[in-house]
C-alpha positions in Angstrom: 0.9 18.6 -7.0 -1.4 15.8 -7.9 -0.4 13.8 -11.3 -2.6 11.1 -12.7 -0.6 7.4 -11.2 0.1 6.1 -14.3 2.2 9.4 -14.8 4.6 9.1 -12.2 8.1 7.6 -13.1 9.3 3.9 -12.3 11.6 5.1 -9.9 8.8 6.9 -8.0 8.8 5.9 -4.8 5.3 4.1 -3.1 3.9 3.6 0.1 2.0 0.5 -0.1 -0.9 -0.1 2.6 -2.9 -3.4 2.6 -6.5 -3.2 4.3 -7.6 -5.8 6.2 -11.0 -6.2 4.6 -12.3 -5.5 1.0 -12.4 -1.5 0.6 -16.3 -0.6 -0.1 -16.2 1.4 -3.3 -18.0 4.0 -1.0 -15.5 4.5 0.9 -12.9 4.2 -1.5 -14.9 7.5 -2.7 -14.5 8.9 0.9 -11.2 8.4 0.8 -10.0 9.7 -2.5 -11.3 13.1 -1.9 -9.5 13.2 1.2 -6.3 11.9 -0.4 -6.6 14.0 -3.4 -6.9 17.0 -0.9 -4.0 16.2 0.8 -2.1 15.1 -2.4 -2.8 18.5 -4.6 -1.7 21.2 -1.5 1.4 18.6 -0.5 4.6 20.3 -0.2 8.3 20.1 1.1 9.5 23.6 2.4 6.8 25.1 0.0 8.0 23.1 -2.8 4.7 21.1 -4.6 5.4 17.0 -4.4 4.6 15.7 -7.7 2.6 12.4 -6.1 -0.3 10.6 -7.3 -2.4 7.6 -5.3 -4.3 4.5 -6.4 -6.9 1.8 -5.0 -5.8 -2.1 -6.7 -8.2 -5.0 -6.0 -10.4 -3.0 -3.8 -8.1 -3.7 -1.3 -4.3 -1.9 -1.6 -4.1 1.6 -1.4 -0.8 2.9 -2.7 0.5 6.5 -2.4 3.5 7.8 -5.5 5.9 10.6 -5.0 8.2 11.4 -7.9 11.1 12.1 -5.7 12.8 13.7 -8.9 11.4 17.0 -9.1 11.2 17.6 -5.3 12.2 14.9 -2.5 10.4 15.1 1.0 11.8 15.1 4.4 10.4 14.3 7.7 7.7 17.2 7.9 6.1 16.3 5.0 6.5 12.6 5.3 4.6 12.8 9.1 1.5 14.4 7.6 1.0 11.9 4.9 1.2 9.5 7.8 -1.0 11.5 9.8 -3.3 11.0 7.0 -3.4 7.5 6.2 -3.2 6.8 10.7 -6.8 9.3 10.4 -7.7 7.4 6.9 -7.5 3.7 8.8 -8.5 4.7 12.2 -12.0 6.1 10.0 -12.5 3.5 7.9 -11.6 0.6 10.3 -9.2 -0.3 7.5 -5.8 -2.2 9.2 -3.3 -0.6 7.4 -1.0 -0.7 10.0 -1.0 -4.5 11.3 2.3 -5.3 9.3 2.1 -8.6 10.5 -0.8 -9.1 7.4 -0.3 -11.0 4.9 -2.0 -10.6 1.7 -2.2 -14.2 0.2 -3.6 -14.9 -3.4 -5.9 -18.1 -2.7 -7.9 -19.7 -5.5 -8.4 -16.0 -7.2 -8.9 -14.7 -4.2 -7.4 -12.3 -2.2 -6.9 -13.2 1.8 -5.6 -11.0 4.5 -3.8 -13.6 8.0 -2.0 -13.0 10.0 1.4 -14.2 9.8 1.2 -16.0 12.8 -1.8 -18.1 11.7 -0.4 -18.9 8.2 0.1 -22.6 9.3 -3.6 -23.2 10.0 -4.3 -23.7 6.4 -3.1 -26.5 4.6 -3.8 -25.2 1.2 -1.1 -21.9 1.7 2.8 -23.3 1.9 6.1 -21.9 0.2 5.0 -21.8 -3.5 1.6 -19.9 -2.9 1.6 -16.6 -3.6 1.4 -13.6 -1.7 1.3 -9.5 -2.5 5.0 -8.0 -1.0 3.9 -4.6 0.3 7.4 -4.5 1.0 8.4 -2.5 -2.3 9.5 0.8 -2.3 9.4 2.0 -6.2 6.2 2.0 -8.6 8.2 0.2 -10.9 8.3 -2.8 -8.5 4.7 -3.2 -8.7 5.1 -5.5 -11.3 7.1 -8.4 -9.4 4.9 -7.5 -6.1 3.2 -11.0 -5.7 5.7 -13.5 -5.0 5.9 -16.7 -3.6 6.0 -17.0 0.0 9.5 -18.7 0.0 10.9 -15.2 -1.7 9.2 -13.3 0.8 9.6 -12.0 5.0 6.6 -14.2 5.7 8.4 -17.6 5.1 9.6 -18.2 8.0 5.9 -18.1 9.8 5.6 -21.4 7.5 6.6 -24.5 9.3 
């Protein structure tokens, strides 16, 4: 059952995908219809999933479930993955190179790779960064952090 995002509880949990490159608003179109689909007929052993999705800074696309009403289990889980795997393979998006990281740089948003974090002298341990490693909507709010609080630090030498 599809709720509107700002809806779901705190303690919903979120799937938080990072695209490598800015999300056209066209496509962003595309791909809310498809979610929205998937979102309204989602179900755990024919229970509805209360579960919204939302697009932030044209560039993070985050999927809610209130886990309250109805939790999920495997089945369910592997179609929304099924989805978003379709959703970036379509789009060309990157959701799935966890090695990403999406570093705020003079107001701007830039997707490196870890790896490659040390070619530019302007990121280091106080710049901040958006941790797509949260797992509850209420976490959202303490999602960009500075790379010294984050997984990517240690890419910084």
């Amino acid at each position: 059952m599809f709720v509107n995002f700002q809806k779901l509880p705190e303690e919903s949990r979120i799937w938080v995908y990072g695209a490598q490159d800015i999300i056209s608003s066209e496509n962003q179109e595309l791909i809310s219809d498809k979610i929205f689909a998937f979102l309204s007929n989602w179900s755990h052993h024919g229970k509805p999933l209360t579960s919204s999705f939302i697009f932030i800074k044209n560039r993070f696309l985050i999927i809610g479930l209130d886990e309250s009403k109805n939790p999920t289990g495997g089945c369910s889980m592997d179609t929304l993955q099924n989805l978003i795997s379709d959703l970036d393979n379509t789009f060309k998006l990157n959701f799935y190179e966890r090695m990403n990281v999406f570093v705020l740089n003079q107001n701007e948003i830039n997707c490196i790779h870890a790896s490659k974090l040390n070619h530019f002298p302007e990121i280091n341990l106080k710049t901040l960064f958006y941790n797509l490693n949260i797992f509850k909507k209420g976490d959202m709010k303490d999602w960009i952090i500075p790379i010294e609080m984050g997984w990517c630090k240690r890419f910084l030498k």
